[in-house]
KEKE-103128 format. One record per atom (N, C-alpha, C): residue number from 1; residue in three letters; atom name; x, y, z. Coordinates in steps of 0.2 Angstrom, whole numbers, plus 5000, padded with zeros to 4 digits. Each point is the difference from the previous one (the first is absolute). Layout:
// KEKE-103128
   nr  rest  atom    c1    c2    c3
  NUM   ALA    CA     X     Y     Z
...
This chain:
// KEKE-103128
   nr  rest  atom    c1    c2    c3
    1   UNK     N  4779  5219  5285
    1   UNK    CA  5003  4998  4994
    1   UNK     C  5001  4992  5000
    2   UNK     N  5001  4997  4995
    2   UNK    CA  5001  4992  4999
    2   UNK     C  5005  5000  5002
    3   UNK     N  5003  4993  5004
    3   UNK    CA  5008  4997  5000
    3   UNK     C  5000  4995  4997
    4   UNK     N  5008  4998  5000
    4   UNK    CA  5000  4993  4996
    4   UNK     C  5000  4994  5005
    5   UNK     N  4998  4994  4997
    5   UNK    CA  4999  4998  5003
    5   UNK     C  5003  4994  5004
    6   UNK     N  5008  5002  5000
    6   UNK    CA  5006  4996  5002
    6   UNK     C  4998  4997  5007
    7   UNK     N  4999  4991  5002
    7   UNK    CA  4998  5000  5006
    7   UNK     C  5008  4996  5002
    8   UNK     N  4999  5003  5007
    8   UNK    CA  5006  4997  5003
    8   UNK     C  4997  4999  5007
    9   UNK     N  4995  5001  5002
    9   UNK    CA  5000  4999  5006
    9   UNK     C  4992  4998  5000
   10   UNK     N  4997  4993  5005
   10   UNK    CA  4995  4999  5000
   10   UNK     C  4998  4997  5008
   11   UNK     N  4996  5002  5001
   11   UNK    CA  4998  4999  5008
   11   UNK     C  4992  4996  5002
   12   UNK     N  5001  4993  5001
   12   UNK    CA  4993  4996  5004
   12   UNK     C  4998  5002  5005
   13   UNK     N  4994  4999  5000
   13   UNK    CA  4994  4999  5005
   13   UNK     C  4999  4990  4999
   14   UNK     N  5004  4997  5003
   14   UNK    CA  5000  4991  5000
   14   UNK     C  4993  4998  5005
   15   UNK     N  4996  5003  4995
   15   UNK    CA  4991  4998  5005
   15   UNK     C  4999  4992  4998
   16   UNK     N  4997  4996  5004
   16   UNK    CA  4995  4994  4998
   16   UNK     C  5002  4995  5002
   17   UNK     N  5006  4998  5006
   17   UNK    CA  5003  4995  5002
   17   UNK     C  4996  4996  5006
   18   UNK     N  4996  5005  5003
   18   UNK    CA  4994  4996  5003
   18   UNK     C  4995  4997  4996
   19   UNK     N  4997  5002  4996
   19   UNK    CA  4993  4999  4995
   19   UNK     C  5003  4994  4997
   20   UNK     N  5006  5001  4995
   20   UNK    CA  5002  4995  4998
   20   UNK     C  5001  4994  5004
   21   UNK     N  5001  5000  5007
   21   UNK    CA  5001  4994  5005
   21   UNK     C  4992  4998  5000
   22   UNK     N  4995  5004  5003
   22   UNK    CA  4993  4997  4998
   22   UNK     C  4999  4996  4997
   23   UNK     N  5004  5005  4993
   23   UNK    CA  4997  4994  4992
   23   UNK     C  5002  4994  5001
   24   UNK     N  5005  5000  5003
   24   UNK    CA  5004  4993  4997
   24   UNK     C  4997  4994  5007
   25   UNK     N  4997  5006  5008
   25   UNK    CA  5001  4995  5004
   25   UNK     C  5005  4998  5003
   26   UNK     N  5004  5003  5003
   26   UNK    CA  5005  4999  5002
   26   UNK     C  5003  5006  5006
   27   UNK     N  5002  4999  5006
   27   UNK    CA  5001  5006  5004
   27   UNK     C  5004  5005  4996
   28   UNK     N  5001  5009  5004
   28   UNK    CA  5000  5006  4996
   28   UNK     C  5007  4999  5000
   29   UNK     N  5004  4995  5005
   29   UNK    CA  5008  5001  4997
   29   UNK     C  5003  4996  4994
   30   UNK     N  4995  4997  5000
   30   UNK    CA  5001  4998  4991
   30   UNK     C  5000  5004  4993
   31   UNK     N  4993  5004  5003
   31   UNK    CA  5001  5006  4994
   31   UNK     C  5006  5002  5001
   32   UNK     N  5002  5004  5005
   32   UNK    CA  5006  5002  5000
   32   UNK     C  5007  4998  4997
   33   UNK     N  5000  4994  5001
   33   UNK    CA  5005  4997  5001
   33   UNK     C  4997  4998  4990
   34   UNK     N  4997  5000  4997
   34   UNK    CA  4999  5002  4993
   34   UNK     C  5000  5006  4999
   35   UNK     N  5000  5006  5004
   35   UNK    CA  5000  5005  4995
   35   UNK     C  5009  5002  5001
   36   UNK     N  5003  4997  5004
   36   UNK    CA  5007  5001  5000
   36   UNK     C  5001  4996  4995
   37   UNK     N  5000  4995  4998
   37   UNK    CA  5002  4998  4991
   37   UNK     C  4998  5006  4996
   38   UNK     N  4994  5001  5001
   38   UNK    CA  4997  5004  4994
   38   UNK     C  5008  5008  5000
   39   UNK     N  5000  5002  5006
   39   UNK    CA  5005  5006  5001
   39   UNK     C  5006  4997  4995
   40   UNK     N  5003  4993  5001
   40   UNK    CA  5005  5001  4998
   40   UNK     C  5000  4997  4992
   41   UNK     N  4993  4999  4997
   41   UNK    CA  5001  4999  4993
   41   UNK     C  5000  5006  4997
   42   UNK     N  4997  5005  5003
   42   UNK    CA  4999  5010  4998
   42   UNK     C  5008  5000  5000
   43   UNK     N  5001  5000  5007
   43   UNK    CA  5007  5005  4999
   43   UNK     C  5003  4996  4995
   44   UNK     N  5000  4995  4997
   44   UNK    CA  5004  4996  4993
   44   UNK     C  4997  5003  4995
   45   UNK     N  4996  5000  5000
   45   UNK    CA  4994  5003  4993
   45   UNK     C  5003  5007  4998
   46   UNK     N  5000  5004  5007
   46   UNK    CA  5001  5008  4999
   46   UNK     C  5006  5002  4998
   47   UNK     N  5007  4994  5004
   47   UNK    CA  5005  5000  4996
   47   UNK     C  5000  4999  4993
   48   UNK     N  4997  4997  4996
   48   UNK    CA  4999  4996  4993
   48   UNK     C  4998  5006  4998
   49   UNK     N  4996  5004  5001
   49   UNK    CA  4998  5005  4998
   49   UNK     C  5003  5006  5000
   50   UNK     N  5006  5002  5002
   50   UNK    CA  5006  5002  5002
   50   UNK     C  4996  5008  5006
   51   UNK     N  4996  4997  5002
   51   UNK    CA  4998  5005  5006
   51   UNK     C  5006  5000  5006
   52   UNK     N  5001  5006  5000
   52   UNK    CA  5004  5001  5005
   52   UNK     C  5001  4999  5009
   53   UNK     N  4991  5003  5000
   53   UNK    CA  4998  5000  5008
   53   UNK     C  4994  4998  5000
   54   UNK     N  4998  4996  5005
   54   UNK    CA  4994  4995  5003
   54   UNK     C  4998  5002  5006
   55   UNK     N  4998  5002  5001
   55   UNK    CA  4997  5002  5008
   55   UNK     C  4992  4998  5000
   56   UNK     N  5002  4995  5007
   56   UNK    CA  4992  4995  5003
   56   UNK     C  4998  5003  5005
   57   UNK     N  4994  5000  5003
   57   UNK    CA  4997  5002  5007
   57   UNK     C  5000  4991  5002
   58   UNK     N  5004  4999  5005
   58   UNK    CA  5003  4993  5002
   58   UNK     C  4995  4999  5008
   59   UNK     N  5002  5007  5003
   59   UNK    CA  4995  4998  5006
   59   UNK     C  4999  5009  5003
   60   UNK     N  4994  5001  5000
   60   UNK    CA  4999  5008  5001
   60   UNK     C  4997  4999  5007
   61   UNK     N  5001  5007  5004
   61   UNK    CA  4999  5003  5007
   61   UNK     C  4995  4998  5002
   62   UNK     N  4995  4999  4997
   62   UNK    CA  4995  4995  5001
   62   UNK     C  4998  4993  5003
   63   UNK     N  5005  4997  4993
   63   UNK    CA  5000  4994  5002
   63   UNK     C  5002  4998  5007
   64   UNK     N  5003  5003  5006
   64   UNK    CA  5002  4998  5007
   64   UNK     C  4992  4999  5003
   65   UNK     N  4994  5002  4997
   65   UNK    CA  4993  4999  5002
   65   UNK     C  4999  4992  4999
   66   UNK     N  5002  4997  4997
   66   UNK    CA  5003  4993  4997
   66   UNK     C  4998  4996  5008
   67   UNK     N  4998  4994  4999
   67   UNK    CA  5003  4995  5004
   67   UNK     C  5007  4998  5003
   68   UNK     N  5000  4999  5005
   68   UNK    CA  5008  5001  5001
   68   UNK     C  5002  4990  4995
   69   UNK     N  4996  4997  4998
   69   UNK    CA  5002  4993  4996
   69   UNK     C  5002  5004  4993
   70   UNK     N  4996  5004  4998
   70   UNK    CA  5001  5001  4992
   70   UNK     C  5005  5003  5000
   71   UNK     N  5002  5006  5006
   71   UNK    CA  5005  5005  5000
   71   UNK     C  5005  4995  5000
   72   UNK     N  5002  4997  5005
   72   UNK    CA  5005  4994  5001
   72   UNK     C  5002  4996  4992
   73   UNK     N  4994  4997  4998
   73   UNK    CA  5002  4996  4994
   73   UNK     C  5004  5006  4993
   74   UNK     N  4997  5005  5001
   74   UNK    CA  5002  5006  4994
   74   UNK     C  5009  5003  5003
   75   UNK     N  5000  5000  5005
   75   UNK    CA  5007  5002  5002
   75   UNK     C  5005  4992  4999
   76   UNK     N  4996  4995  5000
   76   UNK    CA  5006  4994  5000
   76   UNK     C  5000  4999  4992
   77   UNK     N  4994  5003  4996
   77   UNK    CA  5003  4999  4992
   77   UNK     C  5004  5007  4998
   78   UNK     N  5001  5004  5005
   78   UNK    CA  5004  5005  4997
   78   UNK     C  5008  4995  5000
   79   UNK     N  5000  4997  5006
   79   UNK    CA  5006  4997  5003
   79   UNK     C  5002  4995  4996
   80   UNK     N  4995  4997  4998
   80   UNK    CA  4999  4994  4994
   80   UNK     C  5003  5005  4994
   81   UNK     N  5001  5004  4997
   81   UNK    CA  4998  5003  4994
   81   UNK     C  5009  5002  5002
   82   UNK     N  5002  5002  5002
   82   UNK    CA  5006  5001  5001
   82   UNK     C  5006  4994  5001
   83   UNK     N  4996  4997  5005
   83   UNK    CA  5004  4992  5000
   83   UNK     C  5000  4998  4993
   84   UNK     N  4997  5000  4996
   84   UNK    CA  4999  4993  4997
   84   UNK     C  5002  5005  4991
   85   UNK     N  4998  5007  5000
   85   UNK    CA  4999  5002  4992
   85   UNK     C  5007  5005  4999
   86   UNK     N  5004  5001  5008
   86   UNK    CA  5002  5006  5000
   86   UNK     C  5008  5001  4993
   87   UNK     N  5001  4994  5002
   87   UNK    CA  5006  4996  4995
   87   UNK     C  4999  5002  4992
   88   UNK     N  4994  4998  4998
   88   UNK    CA  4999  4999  4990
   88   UNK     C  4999  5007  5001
   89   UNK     N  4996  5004  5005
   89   UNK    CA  4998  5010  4998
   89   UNK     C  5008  5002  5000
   90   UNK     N  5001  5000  5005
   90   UNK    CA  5010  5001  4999
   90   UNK     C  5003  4999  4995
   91   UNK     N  5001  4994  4995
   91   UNK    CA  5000  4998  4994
   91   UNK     C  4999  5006  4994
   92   UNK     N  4991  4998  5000
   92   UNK    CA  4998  5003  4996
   92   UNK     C  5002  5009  5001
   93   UNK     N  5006  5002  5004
   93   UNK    CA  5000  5007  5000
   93   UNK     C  4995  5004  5004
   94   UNK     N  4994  4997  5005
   94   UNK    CA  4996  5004  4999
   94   UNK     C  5001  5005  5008
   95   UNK     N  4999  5004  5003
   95   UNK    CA  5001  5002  5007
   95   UNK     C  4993  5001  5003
   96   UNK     N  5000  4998  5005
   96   UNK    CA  4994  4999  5006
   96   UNK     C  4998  5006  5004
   97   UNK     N  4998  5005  4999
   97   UNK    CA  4999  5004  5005
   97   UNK     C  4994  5001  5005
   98   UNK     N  4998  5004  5003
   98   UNK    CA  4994  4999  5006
   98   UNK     C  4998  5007  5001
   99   UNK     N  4993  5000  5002
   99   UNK    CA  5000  5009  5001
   99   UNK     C  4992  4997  5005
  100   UNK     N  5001  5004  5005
  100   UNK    CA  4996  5000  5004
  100   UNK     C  5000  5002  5008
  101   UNK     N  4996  4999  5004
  101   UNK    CA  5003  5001  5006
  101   UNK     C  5001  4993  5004
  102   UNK     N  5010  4999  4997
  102   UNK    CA  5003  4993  5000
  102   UNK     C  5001  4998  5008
  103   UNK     N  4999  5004  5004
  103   UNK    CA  5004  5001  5006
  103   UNK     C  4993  4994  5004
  104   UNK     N  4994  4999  4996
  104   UNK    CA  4995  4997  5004
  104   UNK     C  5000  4993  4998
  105   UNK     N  5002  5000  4997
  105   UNK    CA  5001  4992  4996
  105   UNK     C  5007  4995  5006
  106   UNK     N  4995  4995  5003
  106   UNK    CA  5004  4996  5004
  106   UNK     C  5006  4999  4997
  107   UNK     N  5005  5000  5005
  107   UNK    CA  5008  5000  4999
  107   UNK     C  5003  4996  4995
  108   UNK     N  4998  4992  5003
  108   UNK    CA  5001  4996  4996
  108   UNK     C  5002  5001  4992
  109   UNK     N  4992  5003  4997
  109   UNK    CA  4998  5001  4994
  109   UNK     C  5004  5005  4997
  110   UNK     N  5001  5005  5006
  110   UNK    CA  5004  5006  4995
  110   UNK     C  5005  4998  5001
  111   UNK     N  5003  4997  5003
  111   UNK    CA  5007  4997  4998
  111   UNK     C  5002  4996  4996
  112   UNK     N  4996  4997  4996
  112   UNK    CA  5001  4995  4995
  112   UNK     C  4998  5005  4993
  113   UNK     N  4994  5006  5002
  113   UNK    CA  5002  5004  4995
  113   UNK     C  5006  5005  4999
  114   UNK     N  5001  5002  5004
  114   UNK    CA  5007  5003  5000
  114   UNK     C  5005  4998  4998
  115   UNK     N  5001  4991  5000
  115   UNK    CA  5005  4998  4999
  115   UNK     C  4998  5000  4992
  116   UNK     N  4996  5001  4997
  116   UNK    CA  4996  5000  4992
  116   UNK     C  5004  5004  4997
  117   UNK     N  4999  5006  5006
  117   UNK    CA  5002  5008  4994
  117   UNK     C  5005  4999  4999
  118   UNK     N  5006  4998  5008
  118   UNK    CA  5008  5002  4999
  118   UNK     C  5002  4995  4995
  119   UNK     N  4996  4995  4998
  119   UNK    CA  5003  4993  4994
  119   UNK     C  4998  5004  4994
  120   UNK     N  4996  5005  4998
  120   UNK    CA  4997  5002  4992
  120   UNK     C  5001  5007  5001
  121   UNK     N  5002  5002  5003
  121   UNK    CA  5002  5008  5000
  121   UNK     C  5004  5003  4994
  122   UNK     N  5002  4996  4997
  122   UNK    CA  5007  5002  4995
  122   UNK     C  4996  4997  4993
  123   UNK     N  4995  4996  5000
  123   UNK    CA  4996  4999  4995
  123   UNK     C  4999  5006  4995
  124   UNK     N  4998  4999  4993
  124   UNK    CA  4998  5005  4997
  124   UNK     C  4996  4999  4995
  125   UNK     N  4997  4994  4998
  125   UNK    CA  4995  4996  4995
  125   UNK     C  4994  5002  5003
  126   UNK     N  4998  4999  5006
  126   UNK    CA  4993  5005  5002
  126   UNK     C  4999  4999  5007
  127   UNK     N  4995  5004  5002
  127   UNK    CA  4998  5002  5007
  127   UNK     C  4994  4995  5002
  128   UNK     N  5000  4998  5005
  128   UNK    CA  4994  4997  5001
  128   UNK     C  4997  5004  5007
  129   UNK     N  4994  5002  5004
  129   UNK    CA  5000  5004  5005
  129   UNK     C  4996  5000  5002
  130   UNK     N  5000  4996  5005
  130   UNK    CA  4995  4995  5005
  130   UNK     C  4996  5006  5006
  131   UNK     N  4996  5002  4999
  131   UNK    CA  4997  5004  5004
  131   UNK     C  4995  4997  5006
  132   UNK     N  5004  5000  5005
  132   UNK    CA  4999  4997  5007
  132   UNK     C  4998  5004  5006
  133   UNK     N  4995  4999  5005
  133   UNK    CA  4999  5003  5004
  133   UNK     C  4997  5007  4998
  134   UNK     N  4997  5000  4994
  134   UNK    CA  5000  5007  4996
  134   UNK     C  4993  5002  4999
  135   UNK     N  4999  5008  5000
  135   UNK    CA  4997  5002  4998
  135   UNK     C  5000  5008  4999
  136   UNK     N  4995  5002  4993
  136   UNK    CA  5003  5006  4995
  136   UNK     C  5000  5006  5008
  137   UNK     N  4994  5000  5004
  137   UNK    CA  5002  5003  5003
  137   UNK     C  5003  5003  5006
  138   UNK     N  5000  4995  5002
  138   UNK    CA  5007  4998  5005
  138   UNK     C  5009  5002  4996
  139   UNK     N  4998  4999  4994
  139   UNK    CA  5008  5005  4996
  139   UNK     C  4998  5006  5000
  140   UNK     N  4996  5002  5000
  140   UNK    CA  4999  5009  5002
  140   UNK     C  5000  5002  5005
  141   UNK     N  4997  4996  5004
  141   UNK    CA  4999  5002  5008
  141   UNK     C  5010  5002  5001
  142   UNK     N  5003  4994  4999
  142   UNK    CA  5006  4998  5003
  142   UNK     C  5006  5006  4998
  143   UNK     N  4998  5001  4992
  143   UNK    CA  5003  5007  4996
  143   UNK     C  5001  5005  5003
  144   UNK     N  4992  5004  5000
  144   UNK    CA  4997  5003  5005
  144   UNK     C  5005  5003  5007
  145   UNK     N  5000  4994  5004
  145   UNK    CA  5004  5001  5006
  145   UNK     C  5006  5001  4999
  146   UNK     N  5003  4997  4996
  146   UNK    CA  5008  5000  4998
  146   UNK     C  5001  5007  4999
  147   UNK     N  4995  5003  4995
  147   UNK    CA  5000  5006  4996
  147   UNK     C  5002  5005  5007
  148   UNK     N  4995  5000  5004
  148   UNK    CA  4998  5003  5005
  148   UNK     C  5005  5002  5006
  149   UNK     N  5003  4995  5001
  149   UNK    CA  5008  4997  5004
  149   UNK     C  5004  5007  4999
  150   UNK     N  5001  4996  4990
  150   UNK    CA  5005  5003  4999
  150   UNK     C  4998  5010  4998
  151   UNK     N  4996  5003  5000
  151   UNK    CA  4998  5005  4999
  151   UNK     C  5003  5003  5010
  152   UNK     N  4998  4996  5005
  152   UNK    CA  4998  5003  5007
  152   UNK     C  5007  5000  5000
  153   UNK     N  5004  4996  4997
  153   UNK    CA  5009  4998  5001
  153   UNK     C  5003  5005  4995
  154   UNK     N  4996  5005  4997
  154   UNK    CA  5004  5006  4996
  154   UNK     C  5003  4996  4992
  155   UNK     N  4999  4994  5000
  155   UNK    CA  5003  4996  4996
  155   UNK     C  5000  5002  4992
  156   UNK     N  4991  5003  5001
  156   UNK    CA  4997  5000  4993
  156   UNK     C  4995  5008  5002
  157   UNK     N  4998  5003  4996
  157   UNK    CA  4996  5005  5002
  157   UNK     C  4993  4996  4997
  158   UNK     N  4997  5004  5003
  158   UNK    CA  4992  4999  4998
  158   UNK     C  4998  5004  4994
  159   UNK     N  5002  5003  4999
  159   UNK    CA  4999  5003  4992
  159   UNK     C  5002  4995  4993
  160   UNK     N  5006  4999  5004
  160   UNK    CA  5003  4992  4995
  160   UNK     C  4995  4996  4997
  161   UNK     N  4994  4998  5004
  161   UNK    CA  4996  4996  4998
  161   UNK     C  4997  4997  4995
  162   UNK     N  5003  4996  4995
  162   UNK    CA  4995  4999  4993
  162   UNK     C  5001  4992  4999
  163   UNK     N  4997  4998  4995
  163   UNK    CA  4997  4994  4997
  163   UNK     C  5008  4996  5002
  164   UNK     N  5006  5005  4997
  164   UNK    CA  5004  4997  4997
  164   UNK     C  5003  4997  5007
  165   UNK     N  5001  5005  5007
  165   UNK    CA  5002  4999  5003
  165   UNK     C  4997  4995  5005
  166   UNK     N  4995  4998  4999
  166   UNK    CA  4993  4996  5006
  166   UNK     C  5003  4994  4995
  167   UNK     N  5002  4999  4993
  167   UNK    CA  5001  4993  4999
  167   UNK     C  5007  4999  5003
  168   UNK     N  5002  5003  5003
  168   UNK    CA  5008  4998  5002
  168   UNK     C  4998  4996  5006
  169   UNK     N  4997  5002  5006
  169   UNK    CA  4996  4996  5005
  169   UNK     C  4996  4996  4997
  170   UNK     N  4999  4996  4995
  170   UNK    CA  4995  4993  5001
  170   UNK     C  5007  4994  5001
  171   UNK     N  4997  4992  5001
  171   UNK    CA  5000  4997  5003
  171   UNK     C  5008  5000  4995
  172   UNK     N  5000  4999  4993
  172   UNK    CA  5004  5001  4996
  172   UNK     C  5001  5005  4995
  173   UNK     N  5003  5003  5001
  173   UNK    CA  5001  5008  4994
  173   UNK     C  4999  5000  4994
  174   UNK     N  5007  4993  5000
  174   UNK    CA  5000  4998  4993
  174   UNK     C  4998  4996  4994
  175   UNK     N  4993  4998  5004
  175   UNK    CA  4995  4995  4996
  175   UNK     C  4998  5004  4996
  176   UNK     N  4999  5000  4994
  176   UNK    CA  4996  5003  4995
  176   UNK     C  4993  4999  5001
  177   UNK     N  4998  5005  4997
  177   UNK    CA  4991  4998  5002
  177   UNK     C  4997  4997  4994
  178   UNK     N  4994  4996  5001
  178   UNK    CA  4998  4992  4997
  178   UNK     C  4996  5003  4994
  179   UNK     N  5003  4999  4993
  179   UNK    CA  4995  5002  4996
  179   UNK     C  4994  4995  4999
  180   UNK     N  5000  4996  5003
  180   UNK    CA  4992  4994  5000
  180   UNK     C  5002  4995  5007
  181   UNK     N  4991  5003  5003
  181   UNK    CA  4997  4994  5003
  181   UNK     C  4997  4997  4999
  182   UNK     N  5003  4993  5003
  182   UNK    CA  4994  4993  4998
  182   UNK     C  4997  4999  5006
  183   UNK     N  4994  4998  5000
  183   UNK    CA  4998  4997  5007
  183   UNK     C  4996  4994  4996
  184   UNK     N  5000  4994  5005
  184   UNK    CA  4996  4995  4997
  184   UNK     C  4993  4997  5004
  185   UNK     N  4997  4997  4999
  185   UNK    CA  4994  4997  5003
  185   UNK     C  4993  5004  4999
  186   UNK     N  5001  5006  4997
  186   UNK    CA  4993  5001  4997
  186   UNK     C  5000  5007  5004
  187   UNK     N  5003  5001  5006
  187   UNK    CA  5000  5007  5004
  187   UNK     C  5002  5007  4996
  188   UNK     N  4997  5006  5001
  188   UNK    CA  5000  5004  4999
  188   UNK     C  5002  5006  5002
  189   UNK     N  5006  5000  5004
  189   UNK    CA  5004  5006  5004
  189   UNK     C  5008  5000  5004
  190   UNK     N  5001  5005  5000
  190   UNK    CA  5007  4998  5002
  190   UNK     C  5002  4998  5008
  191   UNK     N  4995  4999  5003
  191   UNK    CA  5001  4997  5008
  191   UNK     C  5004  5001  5002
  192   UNK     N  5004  5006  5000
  192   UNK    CA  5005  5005  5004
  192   UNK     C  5007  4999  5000
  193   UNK     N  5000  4999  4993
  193   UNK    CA  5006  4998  4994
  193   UNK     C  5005  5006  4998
  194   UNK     N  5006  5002  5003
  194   UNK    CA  5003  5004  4993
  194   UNK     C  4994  5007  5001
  195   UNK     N  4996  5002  5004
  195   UNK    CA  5000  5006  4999
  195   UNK     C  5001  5006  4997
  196   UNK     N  5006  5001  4999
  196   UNK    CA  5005  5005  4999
  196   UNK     C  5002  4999  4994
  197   UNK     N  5001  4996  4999
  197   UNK    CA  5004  4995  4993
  197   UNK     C  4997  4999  4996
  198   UNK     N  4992  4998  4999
  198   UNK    CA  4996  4999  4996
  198   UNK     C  4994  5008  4997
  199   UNK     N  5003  5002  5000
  199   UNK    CA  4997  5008  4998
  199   UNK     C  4998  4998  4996
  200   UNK     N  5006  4998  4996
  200   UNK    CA  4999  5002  4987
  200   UNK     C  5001  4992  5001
  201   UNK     N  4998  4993  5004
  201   UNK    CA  5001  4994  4995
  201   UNK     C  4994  5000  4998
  202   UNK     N  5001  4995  4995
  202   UNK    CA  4994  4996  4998
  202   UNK     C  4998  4995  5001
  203   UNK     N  4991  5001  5001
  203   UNK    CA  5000  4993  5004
  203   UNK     C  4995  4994  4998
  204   UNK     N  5005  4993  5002
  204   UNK    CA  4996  4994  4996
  204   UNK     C  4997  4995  5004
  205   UNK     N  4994  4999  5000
  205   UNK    CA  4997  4996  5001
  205   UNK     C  4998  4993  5000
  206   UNK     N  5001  4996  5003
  206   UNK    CA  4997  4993  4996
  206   UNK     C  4998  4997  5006
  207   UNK     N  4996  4994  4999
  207   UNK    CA  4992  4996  5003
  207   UNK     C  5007  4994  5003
  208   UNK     N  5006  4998  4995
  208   UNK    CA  5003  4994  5003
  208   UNK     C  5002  5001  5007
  209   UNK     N  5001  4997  5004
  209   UNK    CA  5002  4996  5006
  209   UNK     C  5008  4999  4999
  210   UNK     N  5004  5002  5008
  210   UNK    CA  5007  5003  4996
  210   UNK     C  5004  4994  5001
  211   UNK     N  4998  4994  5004
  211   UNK    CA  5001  4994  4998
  211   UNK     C  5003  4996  4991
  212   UNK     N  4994  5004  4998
  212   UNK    CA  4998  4996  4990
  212   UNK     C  5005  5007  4999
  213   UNK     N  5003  5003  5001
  213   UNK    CA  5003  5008  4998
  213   UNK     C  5006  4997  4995
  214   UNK     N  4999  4999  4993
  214   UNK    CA  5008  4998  4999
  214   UNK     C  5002  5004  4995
  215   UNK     N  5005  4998  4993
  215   UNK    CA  5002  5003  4996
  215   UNK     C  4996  5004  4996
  216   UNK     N  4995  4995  4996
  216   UNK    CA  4996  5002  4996
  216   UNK     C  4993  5007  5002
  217   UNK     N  4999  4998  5007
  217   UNK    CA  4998  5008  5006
  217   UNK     C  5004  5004  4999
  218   UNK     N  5007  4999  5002
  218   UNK    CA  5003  5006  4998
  218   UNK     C  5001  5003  4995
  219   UNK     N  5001  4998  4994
  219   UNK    CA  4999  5001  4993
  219   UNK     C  4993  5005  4999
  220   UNK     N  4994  4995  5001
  220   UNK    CA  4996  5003  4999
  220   UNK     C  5000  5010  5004
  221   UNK     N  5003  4999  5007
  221   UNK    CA  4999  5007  5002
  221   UNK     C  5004  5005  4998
  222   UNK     N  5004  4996  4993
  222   UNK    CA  5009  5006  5000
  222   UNK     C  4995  5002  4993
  223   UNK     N  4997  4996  4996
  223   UNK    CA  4996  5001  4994
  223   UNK     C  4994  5005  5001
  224   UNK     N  4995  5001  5006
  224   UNK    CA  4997  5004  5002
  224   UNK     C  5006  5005  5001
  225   UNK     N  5006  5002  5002
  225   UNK    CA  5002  5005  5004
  225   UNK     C  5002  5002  4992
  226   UNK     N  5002  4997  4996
  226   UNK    CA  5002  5004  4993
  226   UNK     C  4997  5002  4996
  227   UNK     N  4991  5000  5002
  227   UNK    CA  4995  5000  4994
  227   UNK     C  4997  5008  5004
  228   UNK     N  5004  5003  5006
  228   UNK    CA  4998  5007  5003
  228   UNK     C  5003  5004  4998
  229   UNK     N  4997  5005  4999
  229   UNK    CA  5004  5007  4998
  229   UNK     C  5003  5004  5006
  230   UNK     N  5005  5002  5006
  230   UNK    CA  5000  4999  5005
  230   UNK     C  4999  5009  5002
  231   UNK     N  4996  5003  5003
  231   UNK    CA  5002  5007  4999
  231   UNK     C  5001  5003  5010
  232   UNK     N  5000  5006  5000
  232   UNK    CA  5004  5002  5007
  232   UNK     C  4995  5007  4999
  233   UNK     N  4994  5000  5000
  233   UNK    CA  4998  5006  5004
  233   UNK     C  4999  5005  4994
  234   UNK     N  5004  4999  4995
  234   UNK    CA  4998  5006  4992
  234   UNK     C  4997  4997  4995
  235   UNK     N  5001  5004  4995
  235   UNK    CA  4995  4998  4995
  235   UNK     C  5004  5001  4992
């Protein structure tokens, strides 16, 4: 059957911050360090748009295969992104959340993100929700075992088992799932994104570099997301 097509929740794929350092000639923590502006011209954009939830793939289970230089510069702009932006998100209302397997992320860094959450916890203008150390499988694996715990613990029966209850064990319960993904740089897949979560979104595509990622990108993806007819499996 069709749904309407109310968007409240949107989730990147922030590909091209290497490519784009190529273009430009300049080492890969400069893309970076350009696509963290780009992050925080979206989360303006998507507020303006009155989008509720944002959710980025910031640094996936993967990336630990990373050089320990690029892994090091990408944990000191999370550190950066927090020192420096964490004041005007608090302002703006907005609350910081995280979802991943957080416990891997050097101490440092997740204590500057933690001190993010307890500052924006009370916010209600919108969510923004940094997916860190993350990967769609690694939330099901993790689920999975939780589930499993609590079944051997008498907690939960195994007949209990359904969609409804397996979302109570992901990273967050309470994230709504993303009616549109964007990914940018020309790629064409979800590289182990939201698995779970991305069943029914709709997905957008574009060639730009997520550096160049700004308003008018955005625009352009919420336009594509309006001109779908959104359907769930019927007819």
């Amino acid at each position: 059957m069709a749904g309407k097509k109310q968007l409240n929740h949107i989730a990147i794929i922030m590909d091209g911050n290497g490519r784009w350092a190529e273009r430009e000639n300049v080492e890969r923590v400069e893309g970076h360090r350009a696509g963290a502006k780009a992050l925080k011209r979206t989360v303006e954009a998507a507020m303006d748009l009155g989008i509720k939830y944002l959710t980025v793939y910031a640094f996936s289970t993967e990336n630990w295969k990373r050089s320990p230089k690029e892994v090091n510069a990408l944990m000191s702009l999370l550190r950066d992104f927090v020192d420096n932006d964490l004041a005007e998100i608090d302002e703006k209302g907005i609350r910081i959340n995280v979802i991943g397997r957080i416990e891997q992320i050097p101490w440092i860094t997740r204590r500057k993100l933690q001190k993010a959450i307890r500052a924006t916890k009370n916010n209600t203008a919108g969510t923004l929700t940094l997916a860190l150390s993350y990967g769609g499988r690694a939330e099901v694996i993790d689920a999975t075992k939780k589930i499993a715990e609590d079944v051997a613990a008498k907690k939960i029966k195994a007949s209990a088992i359904d969609e409804s209850l397996f979302q109570n064990y992901l990273y967050d319960p309470e994230l709504p799932d993303p009616e549109l993904l964007i990914r940018t740089s020309g790629e064409l897949r979800t590289s182990n994104f939201l698995l779970w979560q991305l069943s029914y979104s709709e997905f957008y595509f574009t060639d730009v570099l997520w550096p160049d990622f700004d308003k008018n990108e955005l625009g352009k993806a919420v336009e594509f997301y309006n001109s779908r007819e959104r359907r769930f499996g019927g007819r």
